[in-house]
N, CA, C and O of each residue as an XYZ file, in Angstrom:
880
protein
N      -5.203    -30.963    127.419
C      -4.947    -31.138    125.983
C      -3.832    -30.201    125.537
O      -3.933    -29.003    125.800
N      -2.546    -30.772    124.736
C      -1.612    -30.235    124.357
C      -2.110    -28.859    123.254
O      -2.374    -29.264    122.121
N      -2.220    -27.762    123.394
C      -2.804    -26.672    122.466
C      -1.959    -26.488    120.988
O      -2.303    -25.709    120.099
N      -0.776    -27.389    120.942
C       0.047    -27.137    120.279
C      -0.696    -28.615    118.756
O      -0.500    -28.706    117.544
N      -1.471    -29.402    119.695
C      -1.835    -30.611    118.936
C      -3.803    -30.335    118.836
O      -4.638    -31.029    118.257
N      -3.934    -29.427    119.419
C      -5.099    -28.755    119.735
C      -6.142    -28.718    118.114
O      -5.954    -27.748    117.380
N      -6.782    -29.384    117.843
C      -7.730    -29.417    116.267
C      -8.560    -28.105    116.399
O      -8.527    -27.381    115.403
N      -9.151    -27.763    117.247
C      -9.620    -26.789    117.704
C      -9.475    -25.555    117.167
O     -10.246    -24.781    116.600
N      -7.805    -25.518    117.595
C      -7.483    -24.145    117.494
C      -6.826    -24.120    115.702
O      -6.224    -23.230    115.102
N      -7.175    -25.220    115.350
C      -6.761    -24.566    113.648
C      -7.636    -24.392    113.117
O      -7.646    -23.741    112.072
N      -9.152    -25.150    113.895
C     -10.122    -24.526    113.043
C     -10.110    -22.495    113.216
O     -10.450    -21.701    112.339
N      -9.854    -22.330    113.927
C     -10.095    -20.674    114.148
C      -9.493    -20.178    113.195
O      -9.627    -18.955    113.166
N      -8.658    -20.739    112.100
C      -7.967    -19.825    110.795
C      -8.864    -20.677    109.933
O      -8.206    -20.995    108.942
N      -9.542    -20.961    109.901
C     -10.428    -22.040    108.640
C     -10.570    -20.711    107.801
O     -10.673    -19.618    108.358
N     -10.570    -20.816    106.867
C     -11.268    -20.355    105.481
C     -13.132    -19.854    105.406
O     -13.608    -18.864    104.852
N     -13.708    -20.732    106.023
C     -15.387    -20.827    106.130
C     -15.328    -20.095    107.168
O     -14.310    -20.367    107.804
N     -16.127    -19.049    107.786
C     -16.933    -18.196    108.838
C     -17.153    -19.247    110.148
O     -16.831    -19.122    111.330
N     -17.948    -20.500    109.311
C     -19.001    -21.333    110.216
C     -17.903    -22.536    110.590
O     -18.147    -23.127    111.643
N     -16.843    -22.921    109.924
C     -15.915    -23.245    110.554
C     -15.238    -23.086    111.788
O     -14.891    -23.862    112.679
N     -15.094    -21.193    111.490
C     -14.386    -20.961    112.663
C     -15.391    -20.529    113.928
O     -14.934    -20.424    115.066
N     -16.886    -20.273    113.611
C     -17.570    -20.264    114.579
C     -17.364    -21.645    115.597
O     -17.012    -21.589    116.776
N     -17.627    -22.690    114.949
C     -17.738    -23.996    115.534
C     -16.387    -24.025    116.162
O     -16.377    -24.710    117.185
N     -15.261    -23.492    115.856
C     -13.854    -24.265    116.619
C     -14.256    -23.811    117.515
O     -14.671    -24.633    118.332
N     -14.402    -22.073    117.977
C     -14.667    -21.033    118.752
C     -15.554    -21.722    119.846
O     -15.205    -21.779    121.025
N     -16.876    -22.305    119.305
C     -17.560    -22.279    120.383
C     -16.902    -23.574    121.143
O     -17.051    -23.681    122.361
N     -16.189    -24.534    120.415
C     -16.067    -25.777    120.752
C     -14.576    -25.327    121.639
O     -14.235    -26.285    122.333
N     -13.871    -24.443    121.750
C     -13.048    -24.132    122.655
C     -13.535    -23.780    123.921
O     -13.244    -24.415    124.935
N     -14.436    -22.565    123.903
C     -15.129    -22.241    124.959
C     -15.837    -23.177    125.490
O     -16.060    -22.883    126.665
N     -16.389    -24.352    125.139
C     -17.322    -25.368    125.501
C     -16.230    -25.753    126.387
O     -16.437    -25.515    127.577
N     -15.081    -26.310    126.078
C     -13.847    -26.975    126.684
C     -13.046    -26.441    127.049
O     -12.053    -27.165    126.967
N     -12.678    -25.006    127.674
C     -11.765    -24.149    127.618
C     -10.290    -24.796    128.654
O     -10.314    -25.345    129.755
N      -9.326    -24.512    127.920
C      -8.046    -24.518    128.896
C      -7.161    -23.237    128.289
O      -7.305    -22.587    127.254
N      -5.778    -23.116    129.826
C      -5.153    -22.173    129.610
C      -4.259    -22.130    128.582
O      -3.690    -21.082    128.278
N      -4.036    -23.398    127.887
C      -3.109    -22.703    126.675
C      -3.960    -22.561    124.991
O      -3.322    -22.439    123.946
N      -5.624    -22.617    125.073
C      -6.282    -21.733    124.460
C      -5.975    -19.822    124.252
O      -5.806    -19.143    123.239
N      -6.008    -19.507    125.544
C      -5.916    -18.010    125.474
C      -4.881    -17.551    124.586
O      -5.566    -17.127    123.655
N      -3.631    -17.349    124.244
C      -2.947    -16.846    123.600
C      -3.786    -16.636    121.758
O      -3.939    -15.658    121.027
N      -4.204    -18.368    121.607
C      -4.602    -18.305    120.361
C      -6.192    -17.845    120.145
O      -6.703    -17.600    119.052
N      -6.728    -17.796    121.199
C      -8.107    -16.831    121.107
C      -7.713    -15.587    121.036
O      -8.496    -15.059    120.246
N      -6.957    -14.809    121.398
C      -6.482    -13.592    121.324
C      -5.803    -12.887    120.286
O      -5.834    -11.665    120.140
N      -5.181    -13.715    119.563
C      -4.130    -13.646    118.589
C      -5.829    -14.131    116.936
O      -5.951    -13.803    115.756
N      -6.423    -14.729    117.610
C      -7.380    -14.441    116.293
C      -8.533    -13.576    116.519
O      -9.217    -13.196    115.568
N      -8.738    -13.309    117.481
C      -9.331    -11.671    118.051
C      -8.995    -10.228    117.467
O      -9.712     -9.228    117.446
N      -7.722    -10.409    117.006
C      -7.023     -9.339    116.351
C      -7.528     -9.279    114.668
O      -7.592     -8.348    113.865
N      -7.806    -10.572    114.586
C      -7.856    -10.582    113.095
C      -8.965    -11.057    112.723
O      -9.168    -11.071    111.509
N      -9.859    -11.507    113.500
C     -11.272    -11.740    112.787
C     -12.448    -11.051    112.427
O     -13.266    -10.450    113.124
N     -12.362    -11.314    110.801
C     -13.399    -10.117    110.487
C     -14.826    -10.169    110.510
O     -15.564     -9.217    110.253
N     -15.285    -11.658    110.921
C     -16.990    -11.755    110.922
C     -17.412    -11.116    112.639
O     -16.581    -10.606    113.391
N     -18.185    -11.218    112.808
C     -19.004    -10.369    113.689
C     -19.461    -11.128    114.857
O     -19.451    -10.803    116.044
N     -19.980    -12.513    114.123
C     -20.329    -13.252    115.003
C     -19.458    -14.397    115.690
O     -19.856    -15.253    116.479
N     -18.302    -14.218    115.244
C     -17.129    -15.295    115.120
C     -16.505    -14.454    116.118
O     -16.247    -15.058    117.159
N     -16.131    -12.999    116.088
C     -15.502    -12.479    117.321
C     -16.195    -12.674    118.321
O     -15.700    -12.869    119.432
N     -17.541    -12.650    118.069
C     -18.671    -12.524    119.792
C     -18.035    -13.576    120.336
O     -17.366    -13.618    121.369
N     -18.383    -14.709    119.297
C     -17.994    -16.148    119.787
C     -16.860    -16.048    120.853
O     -17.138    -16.332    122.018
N     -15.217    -15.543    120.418
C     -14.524    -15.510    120.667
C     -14.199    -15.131    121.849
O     -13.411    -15.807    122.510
N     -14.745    -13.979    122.331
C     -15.234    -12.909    123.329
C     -15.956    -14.008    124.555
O     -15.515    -14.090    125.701
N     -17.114    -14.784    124.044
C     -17.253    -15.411    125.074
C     -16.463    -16.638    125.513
O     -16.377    -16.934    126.704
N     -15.912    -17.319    124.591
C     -14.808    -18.625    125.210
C     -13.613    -17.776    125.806
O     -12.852    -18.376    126.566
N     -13.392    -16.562    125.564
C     -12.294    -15.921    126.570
C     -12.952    -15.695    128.020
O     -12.441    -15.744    129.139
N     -14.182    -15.448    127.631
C     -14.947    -15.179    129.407
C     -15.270    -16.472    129.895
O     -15.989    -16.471    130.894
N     -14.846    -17.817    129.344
C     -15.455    -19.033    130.170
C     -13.559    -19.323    130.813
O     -13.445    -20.206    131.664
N     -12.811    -18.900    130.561
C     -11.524    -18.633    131.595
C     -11.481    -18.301    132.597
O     -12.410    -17.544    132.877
N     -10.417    -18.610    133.826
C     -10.633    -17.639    134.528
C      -9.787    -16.408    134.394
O      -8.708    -16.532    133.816
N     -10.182    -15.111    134.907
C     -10.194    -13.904    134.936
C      -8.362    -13.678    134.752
O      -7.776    -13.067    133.859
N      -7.643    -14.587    136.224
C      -6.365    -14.348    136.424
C      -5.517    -14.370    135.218
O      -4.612    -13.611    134.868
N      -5.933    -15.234    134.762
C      -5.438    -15.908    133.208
C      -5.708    -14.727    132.037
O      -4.698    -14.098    131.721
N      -6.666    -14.447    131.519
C      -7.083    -13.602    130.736
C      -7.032    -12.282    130.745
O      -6.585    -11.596    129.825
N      -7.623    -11.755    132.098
C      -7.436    -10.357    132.227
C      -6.164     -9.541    132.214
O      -6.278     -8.330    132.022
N      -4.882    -10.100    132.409
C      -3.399     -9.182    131.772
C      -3.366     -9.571    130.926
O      -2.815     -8.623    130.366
N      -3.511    -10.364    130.075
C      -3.159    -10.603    128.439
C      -4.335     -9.912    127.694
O      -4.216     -9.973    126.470
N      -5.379     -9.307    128.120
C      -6.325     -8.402    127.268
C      -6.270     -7.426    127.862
O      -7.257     -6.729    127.626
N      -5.082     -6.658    129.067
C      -4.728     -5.649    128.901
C      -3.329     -5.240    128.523
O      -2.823     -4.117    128.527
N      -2.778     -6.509    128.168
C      -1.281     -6.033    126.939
C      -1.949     -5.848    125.747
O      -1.209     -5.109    125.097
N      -3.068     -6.137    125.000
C      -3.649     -6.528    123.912
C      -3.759     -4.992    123.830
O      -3.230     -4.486    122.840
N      -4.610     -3.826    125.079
C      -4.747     -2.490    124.640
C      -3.935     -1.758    124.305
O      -4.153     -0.605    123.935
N      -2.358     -2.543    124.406
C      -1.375     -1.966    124.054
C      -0.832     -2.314    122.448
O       0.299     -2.000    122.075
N      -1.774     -2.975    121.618
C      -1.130     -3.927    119.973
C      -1.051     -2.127    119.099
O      -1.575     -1.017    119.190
N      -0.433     -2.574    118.613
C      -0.774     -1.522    117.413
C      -1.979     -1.630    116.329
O      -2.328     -0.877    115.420
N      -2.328     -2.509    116.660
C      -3.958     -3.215    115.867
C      -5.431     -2.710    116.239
O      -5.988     -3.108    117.262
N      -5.812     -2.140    115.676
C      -7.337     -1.326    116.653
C      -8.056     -2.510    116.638
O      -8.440     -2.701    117.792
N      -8.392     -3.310    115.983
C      -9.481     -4.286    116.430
C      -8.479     -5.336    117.321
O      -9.038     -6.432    117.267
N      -7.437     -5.433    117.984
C      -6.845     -6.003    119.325
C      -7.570     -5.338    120.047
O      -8.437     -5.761    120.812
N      -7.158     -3.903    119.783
C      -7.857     -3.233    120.877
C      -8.787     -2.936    121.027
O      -8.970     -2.580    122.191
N      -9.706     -2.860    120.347
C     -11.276     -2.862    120.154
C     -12.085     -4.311    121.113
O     -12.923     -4.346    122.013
N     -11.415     -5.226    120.455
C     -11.957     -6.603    120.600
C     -11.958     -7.042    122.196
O     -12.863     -7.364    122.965
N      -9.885     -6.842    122.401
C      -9.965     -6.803    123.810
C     -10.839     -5.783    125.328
O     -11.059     -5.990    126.521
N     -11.060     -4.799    124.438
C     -12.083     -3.669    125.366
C     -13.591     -4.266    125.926
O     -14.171     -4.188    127.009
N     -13.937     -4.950    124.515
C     -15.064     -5.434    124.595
C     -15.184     -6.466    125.445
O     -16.218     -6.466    126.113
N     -14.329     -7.457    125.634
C     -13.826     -8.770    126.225
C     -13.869     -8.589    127.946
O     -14.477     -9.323    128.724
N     -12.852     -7.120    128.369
C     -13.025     -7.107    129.382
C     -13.968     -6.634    129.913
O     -14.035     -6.875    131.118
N     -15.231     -5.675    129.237
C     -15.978     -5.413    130.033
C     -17.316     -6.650    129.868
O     -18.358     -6.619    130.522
N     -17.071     -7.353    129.167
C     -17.697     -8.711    129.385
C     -17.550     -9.512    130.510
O     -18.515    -10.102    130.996
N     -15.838     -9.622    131.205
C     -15.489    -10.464    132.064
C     -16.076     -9.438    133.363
O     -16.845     -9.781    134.262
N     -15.527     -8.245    133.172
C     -15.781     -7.304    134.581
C     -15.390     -7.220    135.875
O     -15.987     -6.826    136.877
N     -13.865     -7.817    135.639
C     -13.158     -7.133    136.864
C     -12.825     -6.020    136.303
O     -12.827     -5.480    135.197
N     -12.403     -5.740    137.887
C     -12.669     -4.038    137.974
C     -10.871     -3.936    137.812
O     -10.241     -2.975    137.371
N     -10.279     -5.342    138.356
C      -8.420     -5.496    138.412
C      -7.885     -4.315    136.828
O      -7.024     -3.445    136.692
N      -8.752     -4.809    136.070
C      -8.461     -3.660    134.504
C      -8.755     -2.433    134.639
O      -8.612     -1.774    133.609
N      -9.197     -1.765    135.739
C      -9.864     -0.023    135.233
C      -8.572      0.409    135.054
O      -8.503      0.984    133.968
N      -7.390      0.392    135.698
C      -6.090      1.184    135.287
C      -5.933      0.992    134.114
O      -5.850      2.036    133.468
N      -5.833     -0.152    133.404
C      -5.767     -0.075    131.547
C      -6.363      0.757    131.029
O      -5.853      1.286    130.042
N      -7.796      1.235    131.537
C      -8.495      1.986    130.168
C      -7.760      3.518    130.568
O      -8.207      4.411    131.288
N      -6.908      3.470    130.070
C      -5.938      4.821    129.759
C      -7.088      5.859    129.472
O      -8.212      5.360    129.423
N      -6.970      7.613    129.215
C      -7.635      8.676    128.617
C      -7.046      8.144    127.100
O      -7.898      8.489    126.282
N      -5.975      7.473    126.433
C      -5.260      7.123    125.365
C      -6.878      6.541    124.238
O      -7.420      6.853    123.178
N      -7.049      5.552    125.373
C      -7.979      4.628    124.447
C      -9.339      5.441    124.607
O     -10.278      5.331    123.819
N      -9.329      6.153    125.566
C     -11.326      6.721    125.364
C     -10.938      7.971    124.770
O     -11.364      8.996    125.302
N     -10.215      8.057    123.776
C      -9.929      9.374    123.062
C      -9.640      8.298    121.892
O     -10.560      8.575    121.123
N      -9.118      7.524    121.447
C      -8.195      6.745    120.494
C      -9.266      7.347    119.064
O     -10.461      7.455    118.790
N      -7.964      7.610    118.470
C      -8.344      7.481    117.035
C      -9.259      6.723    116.100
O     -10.107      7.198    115.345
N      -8.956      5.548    116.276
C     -10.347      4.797    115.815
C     -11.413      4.935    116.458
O     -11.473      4.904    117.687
N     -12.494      5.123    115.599
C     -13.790      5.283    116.778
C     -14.369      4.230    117.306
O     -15.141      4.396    118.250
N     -14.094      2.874    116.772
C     -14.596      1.344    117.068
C     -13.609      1.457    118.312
O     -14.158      1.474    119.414
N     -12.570      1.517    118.284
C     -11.888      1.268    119.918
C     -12.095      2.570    120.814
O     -11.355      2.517    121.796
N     -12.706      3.471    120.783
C     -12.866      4.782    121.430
C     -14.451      4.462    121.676
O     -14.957      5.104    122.597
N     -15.194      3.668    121.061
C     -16.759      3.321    121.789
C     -16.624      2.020    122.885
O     -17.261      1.823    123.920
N     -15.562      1.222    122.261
C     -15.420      0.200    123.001
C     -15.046      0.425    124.362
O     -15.631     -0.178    125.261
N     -13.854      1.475    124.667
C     -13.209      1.464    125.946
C     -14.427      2.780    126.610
O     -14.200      3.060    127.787
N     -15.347      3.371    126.113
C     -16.486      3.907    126.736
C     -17.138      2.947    127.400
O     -17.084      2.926    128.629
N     -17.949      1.881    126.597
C     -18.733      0.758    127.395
C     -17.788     -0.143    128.523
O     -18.180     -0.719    129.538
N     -16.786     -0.071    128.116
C     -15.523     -1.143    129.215
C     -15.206      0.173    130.450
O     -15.106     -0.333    131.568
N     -15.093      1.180    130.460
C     -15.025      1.956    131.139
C     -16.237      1.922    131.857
O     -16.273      1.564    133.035
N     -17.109      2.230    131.300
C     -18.670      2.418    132.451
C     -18.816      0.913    133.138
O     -19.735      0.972    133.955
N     -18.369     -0.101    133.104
C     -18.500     -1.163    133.185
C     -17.407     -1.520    134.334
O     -17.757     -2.208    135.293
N     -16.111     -1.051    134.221
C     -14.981     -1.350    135.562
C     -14.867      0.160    136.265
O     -14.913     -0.226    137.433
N     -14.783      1.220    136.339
C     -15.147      2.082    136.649
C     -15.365      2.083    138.343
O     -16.474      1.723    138.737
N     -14.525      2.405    139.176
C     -15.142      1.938    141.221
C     -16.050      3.382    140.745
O     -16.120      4.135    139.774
N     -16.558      3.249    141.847
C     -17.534      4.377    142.201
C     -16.702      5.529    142.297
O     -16.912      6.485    141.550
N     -15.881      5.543    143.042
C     -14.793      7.113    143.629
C     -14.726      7.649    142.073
O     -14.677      8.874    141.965
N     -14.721      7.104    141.207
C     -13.802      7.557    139.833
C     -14.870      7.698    138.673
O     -14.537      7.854    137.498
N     -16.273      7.626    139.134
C     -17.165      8.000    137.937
C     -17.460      9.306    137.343
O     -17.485      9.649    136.161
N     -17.746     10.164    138.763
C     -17.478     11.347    138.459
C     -16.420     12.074    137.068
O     -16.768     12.818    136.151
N     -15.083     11.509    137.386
C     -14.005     11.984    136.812
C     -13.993     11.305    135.174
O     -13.340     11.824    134.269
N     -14.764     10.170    135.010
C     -14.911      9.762    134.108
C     -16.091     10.322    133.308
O     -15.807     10.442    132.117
N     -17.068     10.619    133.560
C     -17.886     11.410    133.374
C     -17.409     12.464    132.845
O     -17.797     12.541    131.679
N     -16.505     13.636    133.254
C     -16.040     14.655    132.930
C     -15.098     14.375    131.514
O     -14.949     14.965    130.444
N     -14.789     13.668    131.872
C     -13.129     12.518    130.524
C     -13.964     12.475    129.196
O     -13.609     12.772    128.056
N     -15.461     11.913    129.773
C     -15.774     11.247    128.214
C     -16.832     12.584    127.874
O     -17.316     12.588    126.741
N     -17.253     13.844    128.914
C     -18.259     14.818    128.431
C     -17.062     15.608    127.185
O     -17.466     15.911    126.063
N     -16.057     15.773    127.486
C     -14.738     16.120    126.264
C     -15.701     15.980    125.264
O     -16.448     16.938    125.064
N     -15.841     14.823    124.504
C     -16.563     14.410    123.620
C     -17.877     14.799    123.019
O     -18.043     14.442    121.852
N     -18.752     15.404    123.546
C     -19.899     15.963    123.398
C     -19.798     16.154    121.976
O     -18.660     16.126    121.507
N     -20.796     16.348    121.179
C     -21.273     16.931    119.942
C     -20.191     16.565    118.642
O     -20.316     17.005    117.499
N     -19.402     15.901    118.989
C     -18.715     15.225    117.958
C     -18.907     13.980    117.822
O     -19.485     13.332    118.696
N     -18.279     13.228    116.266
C     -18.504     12.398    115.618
C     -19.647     12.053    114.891
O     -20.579     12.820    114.648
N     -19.549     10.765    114.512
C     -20.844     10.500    113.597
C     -21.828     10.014    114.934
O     -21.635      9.838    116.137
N     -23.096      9.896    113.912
C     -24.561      9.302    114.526
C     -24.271      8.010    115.415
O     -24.802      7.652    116.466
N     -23.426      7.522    114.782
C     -23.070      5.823    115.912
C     -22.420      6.539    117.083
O     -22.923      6.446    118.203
N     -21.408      7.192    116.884
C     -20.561      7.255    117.662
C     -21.325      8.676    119.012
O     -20.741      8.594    120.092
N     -22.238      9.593    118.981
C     -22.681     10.504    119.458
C     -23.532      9.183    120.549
O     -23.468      9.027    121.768
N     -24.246      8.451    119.553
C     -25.497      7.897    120.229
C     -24.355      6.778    121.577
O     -24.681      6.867    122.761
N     -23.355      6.016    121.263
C     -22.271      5.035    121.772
C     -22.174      6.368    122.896
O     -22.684      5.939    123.931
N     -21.684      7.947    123.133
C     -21.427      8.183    124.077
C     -22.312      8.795    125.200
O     -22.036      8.847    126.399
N     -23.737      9.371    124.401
C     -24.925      9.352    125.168
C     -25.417      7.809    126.313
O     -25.952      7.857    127.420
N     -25.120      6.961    125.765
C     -25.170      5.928    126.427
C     -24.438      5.799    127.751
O     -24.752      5.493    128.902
N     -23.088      6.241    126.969
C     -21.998      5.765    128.073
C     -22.458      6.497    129.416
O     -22.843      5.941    130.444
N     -22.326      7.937    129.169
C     -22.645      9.319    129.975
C     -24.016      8.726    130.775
O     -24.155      8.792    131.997
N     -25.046      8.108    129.799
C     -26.072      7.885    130.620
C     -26.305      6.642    131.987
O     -27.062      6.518    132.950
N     -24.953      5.741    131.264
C     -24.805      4.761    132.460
C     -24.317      5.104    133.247
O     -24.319      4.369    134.234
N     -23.577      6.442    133.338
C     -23.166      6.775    134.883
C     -23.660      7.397    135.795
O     -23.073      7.739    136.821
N     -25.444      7.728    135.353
C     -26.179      8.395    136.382
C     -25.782      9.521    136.585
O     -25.427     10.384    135.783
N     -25.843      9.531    137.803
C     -25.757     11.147    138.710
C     -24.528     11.441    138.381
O     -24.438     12.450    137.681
N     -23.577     10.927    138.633
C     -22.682     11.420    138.178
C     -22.038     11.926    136.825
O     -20.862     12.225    136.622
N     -23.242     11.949    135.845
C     -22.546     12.351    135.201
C     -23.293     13.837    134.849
O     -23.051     14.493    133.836
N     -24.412     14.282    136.091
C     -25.209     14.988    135.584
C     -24.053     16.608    135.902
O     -24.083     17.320    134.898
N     -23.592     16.910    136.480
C     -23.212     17.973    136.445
C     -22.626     18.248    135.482
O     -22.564     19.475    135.405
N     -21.991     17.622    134.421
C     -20.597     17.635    133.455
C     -21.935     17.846    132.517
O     -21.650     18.773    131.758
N     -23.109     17.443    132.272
C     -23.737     17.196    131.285
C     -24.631     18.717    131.353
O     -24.891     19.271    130.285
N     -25.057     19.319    132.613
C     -25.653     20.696    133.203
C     -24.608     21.539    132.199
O     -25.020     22.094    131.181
N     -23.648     21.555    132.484
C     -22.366     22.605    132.317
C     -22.693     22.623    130.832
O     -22.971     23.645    130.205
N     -22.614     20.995    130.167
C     -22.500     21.305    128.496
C     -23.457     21.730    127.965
O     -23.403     22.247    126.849
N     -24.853     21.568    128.844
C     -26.133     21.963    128.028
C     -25.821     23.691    127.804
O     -26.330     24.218    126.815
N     -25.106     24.406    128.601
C     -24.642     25.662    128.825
C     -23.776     26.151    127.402
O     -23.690     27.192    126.751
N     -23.281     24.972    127.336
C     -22.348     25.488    126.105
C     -22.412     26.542    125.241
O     -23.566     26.703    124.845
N     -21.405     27.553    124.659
C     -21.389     28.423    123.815
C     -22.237     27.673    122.212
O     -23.223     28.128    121.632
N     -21.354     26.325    121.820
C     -21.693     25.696    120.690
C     -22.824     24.634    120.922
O     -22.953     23.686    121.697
N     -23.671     25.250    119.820
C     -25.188     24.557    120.072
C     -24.840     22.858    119.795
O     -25.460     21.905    120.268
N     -23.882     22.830    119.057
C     -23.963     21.154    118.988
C     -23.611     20.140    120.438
O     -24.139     19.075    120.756
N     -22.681     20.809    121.042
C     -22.517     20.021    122.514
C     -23.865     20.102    123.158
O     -24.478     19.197    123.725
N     -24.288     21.601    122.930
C     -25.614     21.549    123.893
C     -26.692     21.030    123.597
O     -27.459     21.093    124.558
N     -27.352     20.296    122.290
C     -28.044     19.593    121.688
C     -27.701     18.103    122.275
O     -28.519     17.421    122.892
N     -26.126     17.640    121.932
C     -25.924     16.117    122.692
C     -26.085     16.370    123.891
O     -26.808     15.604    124.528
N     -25.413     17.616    124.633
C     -25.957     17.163    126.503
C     -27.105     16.751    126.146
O     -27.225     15.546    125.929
N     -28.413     17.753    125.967
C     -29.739     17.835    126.224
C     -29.987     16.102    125.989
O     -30.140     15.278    126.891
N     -29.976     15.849    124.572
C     -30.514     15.051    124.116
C     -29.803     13.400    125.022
O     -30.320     12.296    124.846
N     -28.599     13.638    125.920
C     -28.066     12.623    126.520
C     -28.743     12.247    127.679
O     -28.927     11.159    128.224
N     -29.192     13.817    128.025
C     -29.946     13.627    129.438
C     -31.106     12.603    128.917
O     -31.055     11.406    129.199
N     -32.088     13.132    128.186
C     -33.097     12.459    127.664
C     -32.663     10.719    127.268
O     -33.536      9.856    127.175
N     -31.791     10.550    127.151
C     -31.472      9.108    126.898
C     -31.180      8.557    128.410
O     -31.564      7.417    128.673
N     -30.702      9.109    129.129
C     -30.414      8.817    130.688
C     -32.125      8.785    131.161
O     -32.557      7.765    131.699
N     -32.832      9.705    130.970
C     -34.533      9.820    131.733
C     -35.258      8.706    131.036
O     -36.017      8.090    131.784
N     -35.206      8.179    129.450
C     -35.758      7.326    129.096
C     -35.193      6.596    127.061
O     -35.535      6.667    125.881
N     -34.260      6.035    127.899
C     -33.377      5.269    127.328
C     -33.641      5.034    125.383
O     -32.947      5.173    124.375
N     -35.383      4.519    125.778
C     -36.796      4.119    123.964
C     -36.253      5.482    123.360
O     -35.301      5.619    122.592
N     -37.231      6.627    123.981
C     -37.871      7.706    123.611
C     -36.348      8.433    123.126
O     -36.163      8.797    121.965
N     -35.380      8.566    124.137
C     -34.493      9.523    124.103
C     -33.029      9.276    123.116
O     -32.050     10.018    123.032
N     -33.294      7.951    122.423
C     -32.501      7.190    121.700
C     -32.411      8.302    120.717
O     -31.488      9.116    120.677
N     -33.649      8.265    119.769
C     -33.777      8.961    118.934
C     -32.964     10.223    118.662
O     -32.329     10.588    117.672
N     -33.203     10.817    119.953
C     -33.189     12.393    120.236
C     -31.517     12.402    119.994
O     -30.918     13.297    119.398
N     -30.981     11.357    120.516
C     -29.390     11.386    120.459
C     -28.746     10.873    119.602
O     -27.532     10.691    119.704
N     -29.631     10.456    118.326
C     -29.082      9.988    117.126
C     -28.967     11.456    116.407
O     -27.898     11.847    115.938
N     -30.007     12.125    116.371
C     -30.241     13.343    115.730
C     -30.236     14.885    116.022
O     -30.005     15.779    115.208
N     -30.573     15.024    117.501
C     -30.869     16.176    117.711
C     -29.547     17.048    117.145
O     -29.582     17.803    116.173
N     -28.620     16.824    117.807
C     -27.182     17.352    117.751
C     -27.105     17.932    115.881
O     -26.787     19.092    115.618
N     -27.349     17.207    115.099
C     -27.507     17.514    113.660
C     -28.114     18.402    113.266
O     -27.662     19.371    112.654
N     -29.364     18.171    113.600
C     -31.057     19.478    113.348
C     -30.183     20.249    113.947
O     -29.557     20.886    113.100
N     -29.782     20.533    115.248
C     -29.621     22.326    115.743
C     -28.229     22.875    115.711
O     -27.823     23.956    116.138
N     -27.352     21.564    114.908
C     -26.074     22.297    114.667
C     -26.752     23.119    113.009
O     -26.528     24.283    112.676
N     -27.313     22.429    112.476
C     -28.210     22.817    111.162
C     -29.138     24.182    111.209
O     -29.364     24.874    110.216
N     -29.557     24.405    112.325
C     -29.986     25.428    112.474
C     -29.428     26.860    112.873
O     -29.782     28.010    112.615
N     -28.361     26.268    113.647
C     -27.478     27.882    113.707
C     -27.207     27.951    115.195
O     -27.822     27.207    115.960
N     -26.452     28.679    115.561
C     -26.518     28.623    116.876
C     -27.186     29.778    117.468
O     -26.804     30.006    118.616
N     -27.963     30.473    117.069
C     -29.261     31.228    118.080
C     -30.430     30.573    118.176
O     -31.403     30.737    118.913
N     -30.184     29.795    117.307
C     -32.222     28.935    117.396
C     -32.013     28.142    119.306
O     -31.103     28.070    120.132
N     -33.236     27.773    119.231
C     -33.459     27.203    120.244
C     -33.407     25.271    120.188
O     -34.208     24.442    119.757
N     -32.127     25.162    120.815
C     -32.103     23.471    120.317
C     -33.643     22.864    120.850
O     -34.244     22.554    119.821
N     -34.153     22.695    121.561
C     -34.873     22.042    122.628
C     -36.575     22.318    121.330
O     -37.555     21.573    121.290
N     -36.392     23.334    120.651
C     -37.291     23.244    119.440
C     -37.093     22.000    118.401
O     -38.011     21.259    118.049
N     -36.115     21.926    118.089
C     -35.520     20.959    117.206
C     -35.856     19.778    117.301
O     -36.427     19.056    116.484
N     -35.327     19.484    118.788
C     -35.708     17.887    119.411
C     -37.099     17.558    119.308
O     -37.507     16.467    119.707
């Protein structure tokens, strides 16, 4: 099908949400290669939630060859939700051909929606040789940001297992009680994911709140 005569793809600028859900899914139902450009190009700009998921998955009913360099030029837009969107996308598809994209650029990036995103896309393409080092990249991070964003990197840290336990030993050590509150409380999300959720929404708060001689591990 000519994409240029494509009905499909004009629903994806519709006006209605449920419009552009339906083009979305009805692309992915039918996917061809001269879809991708215009799944991508409204990836950048769509503001419903469930209309990007959509989007996200008719890019993963492609194949990989096709998609996966054009959603890693995308980490290069000046647009954070390109780059947000595309982060999310590839660690959906999950070749590993992308781990060189996720730059230290993007798991540091300014926006925090594309700096959680290329955390989960990172733990996700990541070879084994290089978890370690990633581990260390994203422990940087410890005890900063908000409640989403603390709990987004307890996660990350916790999907990398063992490896990420030494980087996480070191921070519980920390001079500043707030890193050493998120180690603690990360480990606990790594030992039991329910229970330790909590601990890593909050702990870090209570014992930066308390001072740094109290005892975090009271707090929690």
């Amino acid at each position: 099908m000519n994409p240029i005569r494509d009905p499909r793809l004009h629903g994806l600028a519709a006006a209605n949400s449920s419009v552009r859900l339906r083009a979305a899914l009805a692309v992915g139902t039918d996917p061809g290669p001269g879809t991708v450009d215009a799944l991508l190009e409204r990836c950048a700009v769509e503001p419903d939630f469930f209309v990007r998921d959509m989007l996200t998955w008719a890019l993963t009913r492609l194949p990989a060859e096709l998609t996966v360099p054009k959603l890693c030029a995308e980490l290069r837009s000046g647009r954070a939700q390109a780059r947000s969107q595309a982060l999310h996308t590839l660690s959906k598809i999950g070749d590993r051909a992308a781990w060189p994209a996720i730059t230290p650029a993007l798991l540091h990036d300014a926006d925090a929606e594309v700096a959680r995103s290329a955390w989960r896309a990172a733990v996700v393409l990541v070879p084994e040789e290089g978890r370690a080092a990633l581990a260390a990249e994203l422990a940087t991070g410890l005890g900063r940001g908000d409640r989403e964003t603390r709990l987004s990197l307890s996660r990350a840290l916790a999907a990398l297992g063992d490896a990420a336990e030494p980087v996480l030993r070191e921070a519980a050590d920390s001079s500043d009680p707030a890193v050493r509150a998120h180690a603690n409380a990360t480990r606990r999300v790594r030992d039991d994911p329910e229970a330790g959720a909590e601990l890593a929404v909050d702990a870090a708060k209570r014992v930066a709140a308390l001072g740094p001689d109290r005892n975090e591990d009271a707090a929690c």
